[in-house]
C-alpha positions as CSV (number, residue, x, y, z in Angstrom):
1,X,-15.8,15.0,3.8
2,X,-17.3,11.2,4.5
3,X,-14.5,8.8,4.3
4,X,-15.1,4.9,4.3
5,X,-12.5,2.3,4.6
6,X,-14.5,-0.9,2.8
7,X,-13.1,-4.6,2.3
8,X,-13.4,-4.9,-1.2
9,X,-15.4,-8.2,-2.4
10,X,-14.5,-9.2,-6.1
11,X,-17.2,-7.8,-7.3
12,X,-15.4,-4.6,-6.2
13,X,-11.6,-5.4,-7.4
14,X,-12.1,-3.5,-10.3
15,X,-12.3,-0.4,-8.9
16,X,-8.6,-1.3,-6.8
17,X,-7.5,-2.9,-10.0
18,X,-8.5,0.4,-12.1
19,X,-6.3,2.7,-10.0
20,X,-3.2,0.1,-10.0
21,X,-1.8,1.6,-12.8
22,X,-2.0,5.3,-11.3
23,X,-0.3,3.8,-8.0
24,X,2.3,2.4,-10.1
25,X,2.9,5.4,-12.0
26,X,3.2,7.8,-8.9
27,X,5.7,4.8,-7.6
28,X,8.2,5.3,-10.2
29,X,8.4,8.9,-9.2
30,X,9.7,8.1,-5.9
31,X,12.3,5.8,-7.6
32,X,13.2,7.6,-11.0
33,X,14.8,5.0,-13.3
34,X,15.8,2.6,-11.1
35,X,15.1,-1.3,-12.3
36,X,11.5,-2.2,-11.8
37,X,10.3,1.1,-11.4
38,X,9.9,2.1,-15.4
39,X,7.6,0.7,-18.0
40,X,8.2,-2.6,-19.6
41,X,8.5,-2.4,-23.7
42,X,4.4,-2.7,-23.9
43,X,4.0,0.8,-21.5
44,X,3.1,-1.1,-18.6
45,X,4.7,-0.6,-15.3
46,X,5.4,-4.1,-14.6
47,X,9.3,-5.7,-14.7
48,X,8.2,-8.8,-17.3
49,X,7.5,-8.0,-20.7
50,X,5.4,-10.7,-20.4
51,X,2.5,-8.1,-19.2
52,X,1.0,-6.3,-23.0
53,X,-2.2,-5.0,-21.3
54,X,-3.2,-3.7,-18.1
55,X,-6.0,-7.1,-18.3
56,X,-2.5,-8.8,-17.9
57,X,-2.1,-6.6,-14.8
58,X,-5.4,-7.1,-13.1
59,X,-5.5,-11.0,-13.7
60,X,-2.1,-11.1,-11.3
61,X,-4.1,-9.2,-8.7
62,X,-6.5,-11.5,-8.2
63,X,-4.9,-13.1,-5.5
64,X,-6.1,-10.4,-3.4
65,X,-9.4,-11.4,-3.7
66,X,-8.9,-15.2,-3.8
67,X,-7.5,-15.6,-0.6
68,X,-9.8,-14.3,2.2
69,X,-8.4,-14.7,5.8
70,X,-5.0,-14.1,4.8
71,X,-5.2,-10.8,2.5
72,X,-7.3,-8.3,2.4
73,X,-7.8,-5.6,-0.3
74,X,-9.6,-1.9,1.1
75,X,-11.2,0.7,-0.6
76,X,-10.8,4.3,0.6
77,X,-13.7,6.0,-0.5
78,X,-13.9,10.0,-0.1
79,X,-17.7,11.5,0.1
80,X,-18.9,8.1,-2.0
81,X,-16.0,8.2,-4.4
82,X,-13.1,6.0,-5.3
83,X,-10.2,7.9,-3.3
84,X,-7.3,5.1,-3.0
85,X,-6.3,1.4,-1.3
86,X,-4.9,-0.5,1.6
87,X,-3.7,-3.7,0.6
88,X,-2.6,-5.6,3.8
89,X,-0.8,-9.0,3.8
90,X,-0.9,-11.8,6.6
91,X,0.4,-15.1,7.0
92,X,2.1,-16.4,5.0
93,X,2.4,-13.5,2.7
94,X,4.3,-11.5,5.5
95,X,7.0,-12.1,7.8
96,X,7.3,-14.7,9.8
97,X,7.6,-12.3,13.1
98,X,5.0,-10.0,12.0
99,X,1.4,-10.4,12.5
100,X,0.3,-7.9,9.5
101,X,1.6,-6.3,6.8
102,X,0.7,-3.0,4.9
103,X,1.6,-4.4,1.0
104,X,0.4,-1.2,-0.6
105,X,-1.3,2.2,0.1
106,X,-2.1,4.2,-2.5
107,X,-4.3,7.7,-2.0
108,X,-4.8,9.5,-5.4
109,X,-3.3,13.0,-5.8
110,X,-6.6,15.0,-5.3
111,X,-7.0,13.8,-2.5
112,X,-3.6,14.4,-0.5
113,X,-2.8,16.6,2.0
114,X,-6.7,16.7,3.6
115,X,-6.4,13.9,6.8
116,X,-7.8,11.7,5.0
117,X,-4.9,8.9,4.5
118,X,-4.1,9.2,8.2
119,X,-7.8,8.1,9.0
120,X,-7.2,5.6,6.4
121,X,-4.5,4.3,7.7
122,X,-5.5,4.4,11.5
123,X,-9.0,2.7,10.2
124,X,-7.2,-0.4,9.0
125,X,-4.6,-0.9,11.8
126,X,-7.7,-0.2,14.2
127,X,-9.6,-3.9,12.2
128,X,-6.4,-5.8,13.4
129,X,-5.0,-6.0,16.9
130,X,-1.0,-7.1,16.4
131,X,2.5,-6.8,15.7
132,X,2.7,-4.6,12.2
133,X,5.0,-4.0,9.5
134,X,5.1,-1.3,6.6
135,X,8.2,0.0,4.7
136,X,8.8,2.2,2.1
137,X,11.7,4.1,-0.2
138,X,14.3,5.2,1.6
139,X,15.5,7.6,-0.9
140,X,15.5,11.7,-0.6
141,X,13.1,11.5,-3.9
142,X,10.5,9.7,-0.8
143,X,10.6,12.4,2.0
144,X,7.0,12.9,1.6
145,X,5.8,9.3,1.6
146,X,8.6,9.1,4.8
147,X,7.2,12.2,6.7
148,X,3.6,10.4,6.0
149,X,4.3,7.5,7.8
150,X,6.2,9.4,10.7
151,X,3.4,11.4,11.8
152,X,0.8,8.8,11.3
153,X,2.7,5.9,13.0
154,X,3.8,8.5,16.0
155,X,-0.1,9.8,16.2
156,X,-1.2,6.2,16.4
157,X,1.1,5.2,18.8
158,X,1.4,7.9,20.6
159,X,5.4,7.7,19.6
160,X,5.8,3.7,20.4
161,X,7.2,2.3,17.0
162,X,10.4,1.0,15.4
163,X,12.1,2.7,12.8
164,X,14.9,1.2,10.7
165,X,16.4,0.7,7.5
166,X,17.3,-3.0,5.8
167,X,17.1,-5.6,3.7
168,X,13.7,-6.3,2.7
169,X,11.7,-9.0,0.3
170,X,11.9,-5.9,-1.8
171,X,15.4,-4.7,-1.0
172,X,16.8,-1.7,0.5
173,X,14.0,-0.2,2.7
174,X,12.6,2.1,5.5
175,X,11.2,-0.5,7.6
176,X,8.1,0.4,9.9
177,X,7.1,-2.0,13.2
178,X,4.9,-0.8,15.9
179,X,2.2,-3.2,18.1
180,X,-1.4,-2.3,18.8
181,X,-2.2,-5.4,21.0
């Protein structure tokens, strides 16, 4: 299988924007029905009933594509298809001590359990020499998405990264750090 890791331009964001929804979807089933993680009154999985469509949705994300230089939105693409996203935060949308930041990764269903969000992953951290920062769900309902980044972040480097659990921007969370200067 040819995988691709592509910066997305904005002609592109559509495609990211398309598969949103399905990210946020397979989201709520790592945090069952705990607040922000169901569907607003409108059947969108955002915490404001001010969102009635999924165009609602997308016009929020398009700070991802205004703001080159400090975000930047990737496309995994499996044999020339649409597979998933990397969305990865700098300055000043991250920490202050962190140099990057993995905001979202999303790989959809069929194409799990084949390498290919390892590569994926290892692609994008390869782009950016730095001090990173990823976290996720610390919940038992998570183990999967935990394991995930275990074995990638160990095979990456080579065992040398930080593993903790804290407060976060978005509360409770597995917190990931590790350097590839």
């Amino acid at each position: 299988m040819n995988i691709e890791v592509i910066l997305t331009t904005e002609d592109q964001a559509y495609i990211i924007k398309n598969m949103y929804p399905l990210y946020l979807h397979d989201l709520s089933g790592h945090y069952g029905l705990e607040a922000d993680h169901t569907p607003n009154q409108h059947g969108i999985f955002e915490n404001s009933n001010d969102y009635q469509t999924l165009q609602d949705q997308y016009d929020v994300q398009n700070i991802w594509w205004e703001k080159p230089g400090s975000l930047y939105p990737f496309l995994i693409m499996a044999d020339e298809v649409p597979a998933g996203f990397v969305l990865v935060a700098t300055s000043p949308y991250c920490s202050k001590d962190v140099d990057f930041f993995v905001h979202e990764f999303f790989l959809m269903q069929p194409y799990r359990g084949r390498g290919i969000a390892e590569y994926a992953a290892s692609n994008v951290f390869d782009k950016f020499k730095g001090d990173w920062e990823l976290f996720t769900n610390p919940s038992e309902k998570n183990r999967t998405g935990q394991q995930f980044w275990r074995k990638t972040l160990s095979n990456y480097t080579k065992g040398k990264y930080e593993e903790l659990y804290g407060q976060t921007t978005d509360g409770y969370k597995l917190i990931f750090r590790f350097s590839n200067r």
